[in-house]
VOPAGU-2260 file (C-alpha; in pm, 1 decimal, decimal comma):
REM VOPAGU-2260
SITE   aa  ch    i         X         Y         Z
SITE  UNK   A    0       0,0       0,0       0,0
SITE  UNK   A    1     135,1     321,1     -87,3
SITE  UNK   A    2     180,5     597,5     175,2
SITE  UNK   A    3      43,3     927,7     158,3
SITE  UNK   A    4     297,3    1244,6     137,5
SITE  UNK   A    5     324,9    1440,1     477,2
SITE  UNK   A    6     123,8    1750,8     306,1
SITE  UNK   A    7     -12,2    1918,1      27,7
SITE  UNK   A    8    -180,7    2230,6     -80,0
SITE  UNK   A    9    -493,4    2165,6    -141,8
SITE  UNK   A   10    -685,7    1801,0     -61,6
SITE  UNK   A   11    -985,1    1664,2    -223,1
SITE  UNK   A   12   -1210,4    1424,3     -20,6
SITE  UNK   A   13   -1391,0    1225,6    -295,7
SITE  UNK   A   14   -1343,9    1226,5    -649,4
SITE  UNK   A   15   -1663,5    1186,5    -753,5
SITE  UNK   A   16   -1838,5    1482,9    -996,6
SITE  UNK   A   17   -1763,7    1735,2    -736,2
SITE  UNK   A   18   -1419,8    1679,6    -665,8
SITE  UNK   A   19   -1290,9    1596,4   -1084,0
SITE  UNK   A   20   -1501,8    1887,4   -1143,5
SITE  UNK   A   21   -1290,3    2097,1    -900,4
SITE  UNK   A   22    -972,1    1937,2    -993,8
SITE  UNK   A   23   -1069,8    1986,7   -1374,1
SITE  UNK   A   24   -1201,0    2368,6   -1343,8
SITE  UNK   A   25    -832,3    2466,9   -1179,0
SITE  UNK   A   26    -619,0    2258,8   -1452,0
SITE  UNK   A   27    -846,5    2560,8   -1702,0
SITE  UNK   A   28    -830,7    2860,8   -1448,6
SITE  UNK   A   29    -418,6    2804,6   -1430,6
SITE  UNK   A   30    -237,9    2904,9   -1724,3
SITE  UNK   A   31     -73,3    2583,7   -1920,0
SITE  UNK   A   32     315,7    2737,6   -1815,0
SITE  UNK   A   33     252,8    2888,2   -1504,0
SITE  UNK   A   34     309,1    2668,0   -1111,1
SITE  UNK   A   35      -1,9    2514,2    -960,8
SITE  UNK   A   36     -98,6    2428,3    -646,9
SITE  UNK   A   37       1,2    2091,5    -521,4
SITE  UNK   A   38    -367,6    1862,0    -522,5
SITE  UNK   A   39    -426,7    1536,3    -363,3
SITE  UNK   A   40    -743,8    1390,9    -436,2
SITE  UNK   A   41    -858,2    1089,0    -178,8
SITE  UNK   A   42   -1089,8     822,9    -295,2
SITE  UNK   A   43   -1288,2     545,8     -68,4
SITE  UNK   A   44   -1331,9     346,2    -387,0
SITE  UNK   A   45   -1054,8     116,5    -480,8
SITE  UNK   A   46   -1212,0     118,2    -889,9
SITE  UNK   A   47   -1417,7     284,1   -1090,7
SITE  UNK   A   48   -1767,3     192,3   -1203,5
SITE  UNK   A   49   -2013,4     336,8   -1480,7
SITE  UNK   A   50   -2267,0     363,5   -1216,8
SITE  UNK   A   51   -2385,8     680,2   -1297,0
SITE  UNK   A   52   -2476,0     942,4   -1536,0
SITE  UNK   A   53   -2589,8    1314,3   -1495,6
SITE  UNK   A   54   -2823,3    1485,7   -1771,9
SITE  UNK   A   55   -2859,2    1892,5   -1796,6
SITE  UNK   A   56   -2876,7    2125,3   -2036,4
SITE  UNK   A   57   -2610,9    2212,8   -2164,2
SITE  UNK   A   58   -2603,9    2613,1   -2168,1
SITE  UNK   A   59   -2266,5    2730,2   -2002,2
SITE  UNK   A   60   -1911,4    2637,0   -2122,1
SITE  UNK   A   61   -1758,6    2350,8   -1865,1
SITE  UNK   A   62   -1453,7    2133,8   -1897,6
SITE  UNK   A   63   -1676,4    1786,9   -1983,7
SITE  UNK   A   64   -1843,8    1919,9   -2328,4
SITE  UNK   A   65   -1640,3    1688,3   -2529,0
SITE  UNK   A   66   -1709,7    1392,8   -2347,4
SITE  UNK   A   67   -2100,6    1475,9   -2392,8
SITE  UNK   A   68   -2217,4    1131,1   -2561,6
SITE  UNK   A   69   -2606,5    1208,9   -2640,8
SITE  UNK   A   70   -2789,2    1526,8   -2688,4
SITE  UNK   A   71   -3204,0    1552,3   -2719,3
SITE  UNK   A   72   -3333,1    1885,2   -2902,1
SITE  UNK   A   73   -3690,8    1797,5   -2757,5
SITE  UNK   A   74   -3833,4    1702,3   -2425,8
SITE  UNK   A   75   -4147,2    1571,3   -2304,7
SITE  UNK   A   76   -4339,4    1500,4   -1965,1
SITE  UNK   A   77   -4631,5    1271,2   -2024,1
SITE  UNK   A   78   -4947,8    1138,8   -1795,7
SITE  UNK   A   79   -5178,6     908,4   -1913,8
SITE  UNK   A   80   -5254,1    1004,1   -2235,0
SITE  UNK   A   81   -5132,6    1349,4   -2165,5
SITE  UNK   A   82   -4834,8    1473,9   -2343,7
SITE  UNK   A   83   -4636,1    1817,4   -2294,3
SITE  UNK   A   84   -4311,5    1869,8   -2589,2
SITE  UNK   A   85   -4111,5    2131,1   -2609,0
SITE  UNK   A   86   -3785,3    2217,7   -2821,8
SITE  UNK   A   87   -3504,9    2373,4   -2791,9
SITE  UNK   A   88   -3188,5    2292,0   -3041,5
SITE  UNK   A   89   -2965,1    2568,9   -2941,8
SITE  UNK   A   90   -2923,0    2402,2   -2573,9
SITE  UNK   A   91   -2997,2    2027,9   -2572,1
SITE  UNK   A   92   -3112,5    1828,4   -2291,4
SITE  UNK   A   93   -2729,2    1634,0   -2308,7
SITE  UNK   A   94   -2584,0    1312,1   -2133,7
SITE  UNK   A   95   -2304,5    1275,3   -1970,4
SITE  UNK   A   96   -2168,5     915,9   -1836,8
SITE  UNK   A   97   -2004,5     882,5   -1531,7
SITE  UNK   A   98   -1718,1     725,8   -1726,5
SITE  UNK   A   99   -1701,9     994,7   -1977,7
SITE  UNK   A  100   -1639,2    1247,2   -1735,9
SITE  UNK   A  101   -1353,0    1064,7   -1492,9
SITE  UNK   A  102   -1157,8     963,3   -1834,7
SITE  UNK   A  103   -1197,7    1323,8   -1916,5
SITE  UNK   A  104   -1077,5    1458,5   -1527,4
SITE  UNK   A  105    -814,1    1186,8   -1541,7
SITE  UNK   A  106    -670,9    1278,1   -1874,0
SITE  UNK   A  107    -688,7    1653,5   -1788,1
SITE  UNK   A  108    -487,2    1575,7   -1420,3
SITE  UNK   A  109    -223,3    1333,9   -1618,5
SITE  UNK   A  110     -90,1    1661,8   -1735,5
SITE  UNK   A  111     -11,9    1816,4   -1423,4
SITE  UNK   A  112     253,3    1714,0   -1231,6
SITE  UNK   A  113     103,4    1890,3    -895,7
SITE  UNK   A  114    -183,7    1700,9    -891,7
SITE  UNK   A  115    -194,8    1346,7    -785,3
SITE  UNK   A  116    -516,0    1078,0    -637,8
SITE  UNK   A  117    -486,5     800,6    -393,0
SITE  UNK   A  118    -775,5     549,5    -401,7
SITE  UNK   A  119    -853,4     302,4    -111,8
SITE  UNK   A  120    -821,2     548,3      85,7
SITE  UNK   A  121   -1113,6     601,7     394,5
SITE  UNK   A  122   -1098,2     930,2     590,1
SITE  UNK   A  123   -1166,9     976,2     928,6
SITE  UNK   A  124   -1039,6    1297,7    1153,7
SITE  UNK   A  125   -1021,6    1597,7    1051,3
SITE  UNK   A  126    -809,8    1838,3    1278,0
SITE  UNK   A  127    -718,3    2228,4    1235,1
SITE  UNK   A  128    -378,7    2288,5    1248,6
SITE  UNK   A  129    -162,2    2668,6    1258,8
SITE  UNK   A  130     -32,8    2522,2     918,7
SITE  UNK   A  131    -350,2    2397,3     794,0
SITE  UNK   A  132    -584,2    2097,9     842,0
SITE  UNK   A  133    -422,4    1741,8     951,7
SITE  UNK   A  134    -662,8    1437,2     816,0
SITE  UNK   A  135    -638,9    1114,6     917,6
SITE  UNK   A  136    -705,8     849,5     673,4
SITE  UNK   A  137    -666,9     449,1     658,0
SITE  UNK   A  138    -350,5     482,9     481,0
SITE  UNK   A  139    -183,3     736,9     723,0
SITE  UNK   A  140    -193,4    1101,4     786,6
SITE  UNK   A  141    -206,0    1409,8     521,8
SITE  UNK   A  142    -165,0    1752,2     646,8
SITE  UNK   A  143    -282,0    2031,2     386,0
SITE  UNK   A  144    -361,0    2416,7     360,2
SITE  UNK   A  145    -652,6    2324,2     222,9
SITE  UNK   A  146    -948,1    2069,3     276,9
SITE  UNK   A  147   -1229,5    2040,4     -28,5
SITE  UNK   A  148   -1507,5    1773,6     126,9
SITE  UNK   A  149   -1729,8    1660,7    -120,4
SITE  UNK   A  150   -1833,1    1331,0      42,7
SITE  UNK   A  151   -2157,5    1196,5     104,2
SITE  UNK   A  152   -2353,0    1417,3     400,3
SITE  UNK   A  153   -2432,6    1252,0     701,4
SITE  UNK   A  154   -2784,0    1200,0     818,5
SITE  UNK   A  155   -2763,1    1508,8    1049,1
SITE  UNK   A  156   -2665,5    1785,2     770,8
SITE  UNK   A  157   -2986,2    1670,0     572,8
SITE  UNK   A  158   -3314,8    1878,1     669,8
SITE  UNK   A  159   -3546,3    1610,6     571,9
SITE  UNK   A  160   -3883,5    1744,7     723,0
SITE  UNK   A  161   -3790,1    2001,2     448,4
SITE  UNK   A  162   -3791,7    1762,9     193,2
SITE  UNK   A  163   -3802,4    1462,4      -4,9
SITE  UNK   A  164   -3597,8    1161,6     -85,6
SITE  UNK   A  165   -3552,5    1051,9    -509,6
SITE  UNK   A  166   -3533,7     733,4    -481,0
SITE  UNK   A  167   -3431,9     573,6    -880,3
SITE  UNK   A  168   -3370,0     186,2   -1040,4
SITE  UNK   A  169   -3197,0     263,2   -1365,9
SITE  UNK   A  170   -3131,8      36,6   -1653,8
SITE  UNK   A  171   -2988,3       3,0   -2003,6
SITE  UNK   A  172   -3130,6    -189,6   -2172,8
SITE  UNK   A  173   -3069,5    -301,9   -2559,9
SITE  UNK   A  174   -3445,6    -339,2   -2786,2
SITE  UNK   A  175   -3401,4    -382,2   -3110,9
SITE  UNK   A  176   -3584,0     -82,2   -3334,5
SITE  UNK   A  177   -3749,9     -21,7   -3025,4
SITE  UNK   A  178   -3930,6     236,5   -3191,6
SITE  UNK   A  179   -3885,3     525,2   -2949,2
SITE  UNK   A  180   -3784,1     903,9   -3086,2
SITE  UNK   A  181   -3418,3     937,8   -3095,3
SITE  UNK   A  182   -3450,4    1313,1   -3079,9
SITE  UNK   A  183   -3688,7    1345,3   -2759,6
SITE  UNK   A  184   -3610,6    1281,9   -2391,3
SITE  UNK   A  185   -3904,4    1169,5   -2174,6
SITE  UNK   A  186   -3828,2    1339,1   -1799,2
SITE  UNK   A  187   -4127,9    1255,3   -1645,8
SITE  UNK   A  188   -4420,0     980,5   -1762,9
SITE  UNK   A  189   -4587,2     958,3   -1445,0
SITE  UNK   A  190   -4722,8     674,6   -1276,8
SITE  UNK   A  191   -5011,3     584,7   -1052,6
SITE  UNK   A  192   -5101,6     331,3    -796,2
SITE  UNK   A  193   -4784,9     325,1    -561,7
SITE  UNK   A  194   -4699,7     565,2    -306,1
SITE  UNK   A  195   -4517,3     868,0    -373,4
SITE  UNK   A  196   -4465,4    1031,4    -661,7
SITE  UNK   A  197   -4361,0     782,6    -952,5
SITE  UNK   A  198   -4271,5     855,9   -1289,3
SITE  UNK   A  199   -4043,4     675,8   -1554,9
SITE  UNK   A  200   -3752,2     875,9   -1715,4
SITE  UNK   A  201   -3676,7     722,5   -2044,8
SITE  UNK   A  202   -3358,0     833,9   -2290,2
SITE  UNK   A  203   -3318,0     687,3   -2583,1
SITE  UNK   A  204   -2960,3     614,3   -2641,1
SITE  UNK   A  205   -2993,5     485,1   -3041,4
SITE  UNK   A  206   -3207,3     287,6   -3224,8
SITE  UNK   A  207   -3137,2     -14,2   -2993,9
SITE  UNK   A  208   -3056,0     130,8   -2692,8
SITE  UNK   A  209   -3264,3     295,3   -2417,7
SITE  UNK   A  210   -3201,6     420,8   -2059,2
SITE  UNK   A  211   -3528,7     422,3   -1825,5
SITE  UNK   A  212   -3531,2     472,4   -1519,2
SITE  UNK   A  213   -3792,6     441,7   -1199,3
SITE  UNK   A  214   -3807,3     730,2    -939,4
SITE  UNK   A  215   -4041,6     800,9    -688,3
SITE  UNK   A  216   -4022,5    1094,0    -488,2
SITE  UNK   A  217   -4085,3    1045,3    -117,6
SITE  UNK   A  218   -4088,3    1128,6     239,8
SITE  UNK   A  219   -3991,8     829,8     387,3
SITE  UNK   A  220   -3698,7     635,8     182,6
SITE  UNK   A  221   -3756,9     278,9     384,6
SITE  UNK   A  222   -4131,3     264,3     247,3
SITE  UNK   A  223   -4160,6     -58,4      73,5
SITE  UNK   A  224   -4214,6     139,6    -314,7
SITE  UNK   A  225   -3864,5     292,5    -221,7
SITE  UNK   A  226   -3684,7      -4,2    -114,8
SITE  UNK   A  227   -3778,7    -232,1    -401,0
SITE  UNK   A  228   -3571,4      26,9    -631,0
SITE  UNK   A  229   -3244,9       0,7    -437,7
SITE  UNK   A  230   -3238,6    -414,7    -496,2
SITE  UNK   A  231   -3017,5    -552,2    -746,0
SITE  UNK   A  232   -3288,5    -685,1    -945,9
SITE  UNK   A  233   -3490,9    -454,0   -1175,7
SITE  UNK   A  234   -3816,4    -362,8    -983,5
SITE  UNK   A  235   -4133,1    -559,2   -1099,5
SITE  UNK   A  236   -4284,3    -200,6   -1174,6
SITE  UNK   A  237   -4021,7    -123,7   -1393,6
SITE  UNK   A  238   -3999,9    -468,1   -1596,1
SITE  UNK   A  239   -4351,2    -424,1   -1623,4
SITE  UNK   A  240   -4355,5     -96,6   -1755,5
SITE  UNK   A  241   -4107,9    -215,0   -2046,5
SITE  UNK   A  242   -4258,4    -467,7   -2122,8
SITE  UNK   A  243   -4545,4    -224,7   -2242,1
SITE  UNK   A  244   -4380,4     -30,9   -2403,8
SITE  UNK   A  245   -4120,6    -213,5   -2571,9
SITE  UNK   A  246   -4253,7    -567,2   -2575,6
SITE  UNK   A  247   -4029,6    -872,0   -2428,6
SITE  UNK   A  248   -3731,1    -825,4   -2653,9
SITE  UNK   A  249   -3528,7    -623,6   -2426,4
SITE  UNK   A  250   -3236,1    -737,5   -2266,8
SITE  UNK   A  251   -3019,6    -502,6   -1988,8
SITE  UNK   A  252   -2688,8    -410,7   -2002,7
SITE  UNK   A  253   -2651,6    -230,4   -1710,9
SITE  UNK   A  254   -2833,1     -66,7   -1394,2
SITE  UNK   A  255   -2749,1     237,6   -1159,8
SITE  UNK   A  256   -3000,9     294,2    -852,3
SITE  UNK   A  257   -2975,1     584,8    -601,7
SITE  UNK   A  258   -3116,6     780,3    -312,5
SITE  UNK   A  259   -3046,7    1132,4    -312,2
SITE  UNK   A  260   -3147,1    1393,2     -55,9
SITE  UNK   A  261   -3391,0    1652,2    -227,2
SITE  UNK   A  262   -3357,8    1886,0      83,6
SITE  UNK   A  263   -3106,9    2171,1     242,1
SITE  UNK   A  264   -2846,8    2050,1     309,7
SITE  UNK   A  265   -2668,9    2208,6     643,5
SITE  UNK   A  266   -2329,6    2216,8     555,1
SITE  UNK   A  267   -2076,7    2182,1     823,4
SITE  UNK   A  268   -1833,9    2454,6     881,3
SITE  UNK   A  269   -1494,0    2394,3    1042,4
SITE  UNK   A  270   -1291,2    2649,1    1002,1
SITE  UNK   A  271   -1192,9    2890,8     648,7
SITE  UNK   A  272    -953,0    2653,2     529,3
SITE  UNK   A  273   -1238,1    2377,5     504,7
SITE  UNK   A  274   -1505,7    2351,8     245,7
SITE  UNK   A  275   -1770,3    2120,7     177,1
SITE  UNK   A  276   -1884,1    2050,9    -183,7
SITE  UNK   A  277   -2109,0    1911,5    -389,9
SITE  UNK   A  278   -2419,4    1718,9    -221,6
SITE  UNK   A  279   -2234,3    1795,1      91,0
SITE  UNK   A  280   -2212,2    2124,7      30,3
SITE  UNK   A  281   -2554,1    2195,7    -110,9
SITE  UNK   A  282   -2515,5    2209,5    -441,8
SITE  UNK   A  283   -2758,9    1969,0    -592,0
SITE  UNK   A  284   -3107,7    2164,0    -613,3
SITE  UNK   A  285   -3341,6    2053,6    -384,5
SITE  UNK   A  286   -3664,8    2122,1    -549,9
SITE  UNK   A  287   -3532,2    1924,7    -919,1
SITE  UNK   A  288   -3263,5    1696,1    -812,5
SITE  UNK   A  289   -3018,3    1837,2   -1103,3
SITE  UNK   A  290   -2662,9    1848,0   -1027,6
SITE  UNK   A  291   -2449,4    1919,9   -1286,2
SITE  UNK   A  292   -2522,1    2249,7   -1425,4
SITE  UNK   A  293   -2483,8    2389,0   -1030,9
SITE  UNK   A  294   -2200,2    2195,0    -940,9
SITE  UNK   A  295   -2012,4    2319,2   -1230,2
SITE  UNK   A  296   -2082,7    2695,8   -1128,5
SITE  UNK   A  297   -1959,1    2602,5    -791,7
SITE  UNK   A  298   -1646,5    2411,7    -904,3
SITE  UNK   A  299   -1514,1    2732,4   -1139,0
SITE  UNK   A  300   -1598,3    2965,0    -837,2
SITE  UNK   A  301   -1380,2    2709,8    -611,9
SITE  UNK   A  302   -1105,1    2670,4    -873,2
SITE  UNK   A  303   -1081,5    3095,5    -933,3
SITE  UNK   A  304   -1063,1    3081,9    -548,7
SITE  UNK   A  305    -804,3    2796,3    -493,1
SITE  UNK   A  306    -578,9    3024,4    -804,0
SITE  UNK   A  307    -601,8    3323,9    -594,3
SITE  UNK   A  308    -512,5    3124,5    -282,1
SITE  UNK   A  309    -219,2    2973,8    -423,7
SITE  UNK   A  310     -58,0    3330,5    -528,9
SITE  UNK   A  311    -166,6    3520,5    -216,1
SITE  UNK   A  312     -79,8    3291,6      27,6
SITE  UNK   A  313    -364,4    3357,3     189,2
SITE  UNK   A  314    -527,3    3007,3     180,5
SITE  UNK   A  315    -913,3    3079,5     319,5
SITE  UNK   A  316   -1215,3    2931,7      67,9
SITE  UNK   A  317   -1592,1    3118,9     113,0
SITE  UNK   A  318   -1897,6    2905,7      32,2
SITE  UNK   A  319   -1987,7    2985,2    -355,6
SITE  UNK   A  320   -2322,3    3139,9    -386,5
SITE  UNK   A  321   -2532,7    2910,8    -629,9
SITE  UNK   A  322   -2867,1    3022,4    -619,3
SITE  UNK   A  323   -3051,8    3332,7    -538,7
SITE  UNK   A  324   -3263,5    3348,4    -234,5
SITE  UNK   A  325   -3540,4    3357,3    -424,4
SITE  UNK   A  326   -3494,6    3081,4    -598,3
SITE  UNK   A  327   -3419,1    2905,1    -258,1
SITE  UNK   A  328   -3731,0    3040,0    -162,1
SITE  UNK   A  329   -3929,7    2875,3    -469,3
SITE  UNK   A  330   -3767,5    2506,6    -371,3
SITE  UNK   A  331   -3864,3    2492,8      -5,8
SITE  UNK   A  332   -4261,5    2614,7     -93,9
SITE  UNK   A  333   -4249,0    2360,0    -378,1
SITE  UNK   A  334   -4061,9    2067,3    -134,5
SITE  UNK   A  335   -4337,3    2181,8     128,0
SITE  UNK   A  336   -4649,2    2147,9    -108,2
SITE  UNK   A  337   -4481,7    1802,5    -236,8
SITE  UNK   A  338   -4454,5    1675,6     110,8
SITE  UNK   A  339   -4819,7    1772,4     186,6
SITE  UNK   A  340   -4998,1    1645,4    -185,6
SITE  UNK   A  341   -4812,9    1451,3    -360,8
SITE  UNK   A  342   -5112,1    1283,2    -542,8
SITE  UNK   A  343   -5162,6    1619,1    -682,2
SITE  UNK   A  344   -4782,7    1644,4    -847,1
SITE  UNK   A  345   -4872,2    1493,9   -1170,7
SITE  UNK   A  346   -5119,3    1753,2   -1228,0
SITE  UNK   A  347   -4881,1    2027,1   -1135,0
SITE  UNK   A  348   -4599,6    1941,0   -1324,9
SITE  UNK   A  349   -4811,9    1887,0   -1640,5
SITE  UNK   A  350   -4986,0    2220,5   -1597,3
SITE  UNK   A  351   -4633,9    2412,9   -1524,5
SITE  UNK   A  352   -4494,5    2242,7   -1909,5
SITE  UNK   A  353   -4795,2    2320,0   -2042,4
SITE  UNK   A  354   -4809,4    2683,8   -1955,8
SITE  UNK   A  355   -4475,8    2742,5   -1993,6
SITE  UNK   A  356   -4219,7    2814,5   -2292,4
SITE  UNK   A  357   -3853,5    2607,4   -2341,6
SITE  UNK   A  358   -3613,8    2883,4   -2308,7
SITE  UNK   A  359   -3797,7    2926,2   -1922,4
SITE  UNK   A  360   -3815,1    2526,1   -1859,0
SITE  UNK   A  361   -3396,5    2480,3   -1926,7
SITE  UNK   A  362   -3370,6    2752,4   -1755,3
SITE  UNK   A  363   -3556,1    2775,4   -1445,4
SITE  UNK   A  364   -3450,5    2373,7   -1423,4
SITE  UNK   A  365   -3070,9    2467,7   -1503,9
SITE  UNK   A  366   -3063,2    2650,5   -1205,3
SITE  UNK   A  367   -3001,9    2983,1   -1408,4
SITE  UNK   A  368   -3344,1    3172,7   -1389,4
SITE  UNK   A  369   -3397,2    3501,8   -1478,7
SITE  UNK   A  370   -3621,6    3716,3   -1236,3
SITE  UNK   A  371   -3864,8    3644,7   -1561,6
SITE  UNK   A  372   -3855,7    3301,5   -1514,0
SITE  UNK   A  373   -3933,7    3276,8   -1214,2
SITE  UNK   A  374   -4278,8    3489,0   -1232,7
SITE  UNK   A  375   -4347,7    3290,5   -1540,9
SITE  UNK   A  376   -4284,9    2952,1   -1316,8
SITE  UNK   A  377   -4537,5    3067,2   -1040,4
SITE  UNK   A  378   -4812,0    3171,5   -1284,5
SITE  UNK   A  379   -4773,1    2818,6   -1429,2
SITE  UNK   A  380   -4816,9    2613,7   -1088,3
SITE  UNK   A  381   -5196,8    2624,3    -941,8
SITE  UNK   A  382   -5200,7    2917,1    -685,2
SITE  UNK   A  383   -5428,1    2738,4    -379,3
SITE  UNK   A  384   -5157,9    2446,7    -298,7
SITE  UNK   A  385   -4843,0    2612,5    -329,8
SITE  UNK   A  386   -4971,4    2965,0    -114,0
SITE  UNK   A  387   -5063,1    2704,6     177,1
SITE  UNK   A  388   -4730,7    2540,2     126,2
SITE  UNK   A  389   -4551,3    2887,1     137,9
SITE  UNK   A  390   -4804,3    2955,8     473,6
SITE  UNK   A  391   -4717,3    2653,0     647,1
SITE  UNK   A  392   -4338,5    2760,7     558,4
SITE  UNK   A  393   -4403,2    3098,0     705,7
SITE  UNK   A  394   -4538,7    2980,6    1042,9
SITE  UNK   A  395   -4220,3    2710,0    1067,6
SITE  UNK   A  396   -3955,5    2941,6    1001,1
């Protein structure tokens, strides 16, 4: 087992999307000729897997555009025989594979001798220091200016009275001319009869290939409806639900399940040299469960941040501001009136595509609203449940 060096500049805890985002955004801040910082990424995982992928669209410059693999012009969200489209070439609904974005991170941190990543490695203590922070690890201790968290919260950052839990069974699965659009992206064909809010998310990949996942929205992630998507076998619901729609031809490739907090996240504070990122951090939006888009912004403010750092000497981080506070706002009404109806959600979401235009969908959902956006968002959503949401927010804050 290799040893870890005595100290570095600047440590990343995880290297997951947040932290190869990070690392990625400062190889681009810091000019090709010019010294970096010395980076240390530590990873739990001893491999890699392709057990996840994130889709956004794709409307601000980032370090992973080329390793994009699918884009969809159109979008949809369906019920019953109800069905919402809406189009938008100039910024695609876009995939990115969770692959596809570490090759990219890895290839971009090959060419930096200052950075370097340690995998196996589990993290325990984390101590301040006059020098810095000192973290203890399973493979020995690392001392650094500069700590960059971006692993999982624990149960006690997580506000969950506040909000919901996505629970999702993914699955690749290869159909031969399974007959579905190439061009469209299906985020939400609800479904009824289970507790929760259900709804399939289906992406076709190519002619033979689809991704379609499960994902119920919930209060309580140990229901039964929740727990039957985190199994390794594909959940009857979703087999089911193929085999409707595709017949009994299909065969999978590959799954990816999850539980992700759709809540605020309280993010802990230790001291300035000590951020948390990503999910950690806060970053994911509550109210959508989108990552990418916002965890990009956040990883170029961190990077510009960890530059200035490194040529000051000065080596404090602040929390990057990712959303406006009425945005914030928006999410904890809309997590509020979830928690308290979330029969009616099908309903509301169809009425808000309906009533609303593309260029205010991507960006109201890609975390980038403008003030009209937002006004356009709230005169699509039914006024009675979401004022007694924002009321019963009033009286618990």
């Amino acid at each position: 087992m290799l040893s870890l060096p005595p100290d570095t500049d600047v440590a990343i805890l995880g290297a997951g999307l947040a932290g190869l985002s990070i690392a990625s955004w400062l190889i681009d801040v810091i000019p090709p000729h010019a010294s970096a910082p010395r980076v240390h990424l530590l990873e739990a995982r001893q491999a890699d897997t392709n057990d996840r992928t994130w889709c956004f669209w794709d409307q601000q410059p980032h370090p992973f555009r080329k390793a994009i693999s699918h884009r969809w012009p159109r979008w949809q969200v369906r019920f019953g025989n109800q069905c919402v489209e809406r189009e938008d070439a100039e910024h695609c609904y876009s995939l990115l594979s969770a692959s596809a974005m570490r090759r990219s991170a890895y290839a971009a941190m090959a060419t930096r001798p200052e950075f370097d990543f340690t995998r196996g490695v589990d993290v325990g203590t984390i101590s301040p220091q006059d020098d810095g922070l000192h973290i203890a690890t399973s493979q020995g201790g690392l001392t650094s200016k500069l700590v960059i968290d971006t692993r999982p919260p624990q149960a006690a950052m997580l506000s969950s009275h506040e909000g919901v839990w996505q629970v999702f069974h993914g699955v690749e699965v290869h159909c031969p001319d399974h007959g579905v659009s190439p061009s469209t992206a299906c985020l939400m064909d609800f479904q009824t009869g289970f507790s929760g809010v259900n709804f399939v998310y289906l992406l076709p990949l190519d002619d033979h290939r689809l991704l379609a996942e499960w994902t119920c929205f919930h209060v309580d992630k140990t229901h039964p409806d929740c727990q039957r998507l985190l199994t390794q076998q594909v959940p009857p619901q979703l087999s089911d639900w193929l085999n409707k729609r595709l017949g009994t031809q299909w065969t999978l490739s590959r799954q990816e399940t999850g539980c992700l907090p759709m809540m605020p996240v309280v993010a802990p504070q230790l001291n300035p040299r000590y951020l948390a990122a990503g999910i950690r951090g806060g970053w994911m939006r509550p109210a959508t469960g989108y990552m990418f888009a916002s965890c990009q912004r956040g990883a170029a403010d961190v990077a510009r941040q960890i530059q200035r750092a490194s040529q000051t000497g000065r080596w404090e981080l602040t929390p990057p501001r990712l959303r406006s506070s009425a945005l914030e706002w928006m999410d904890k009404v809309f997590l509020q009136a979830l928690r308290q109806s979330p029969e009616q959600a099908p309903g509301w979401f169809m009425q808000l595509f309906e009533r609303t235009r593309a260029i205010e969908q991507r960006r109201f959902l890609g975390d980038e609203p403008r003030l009209s956006d937002l006004l356009a968002i709230m005169r699509g959503l039914p006024a009675g449940p979401f004022l007694k949401a924002a009321i019963r927010l009033a009286r618990h804050s």
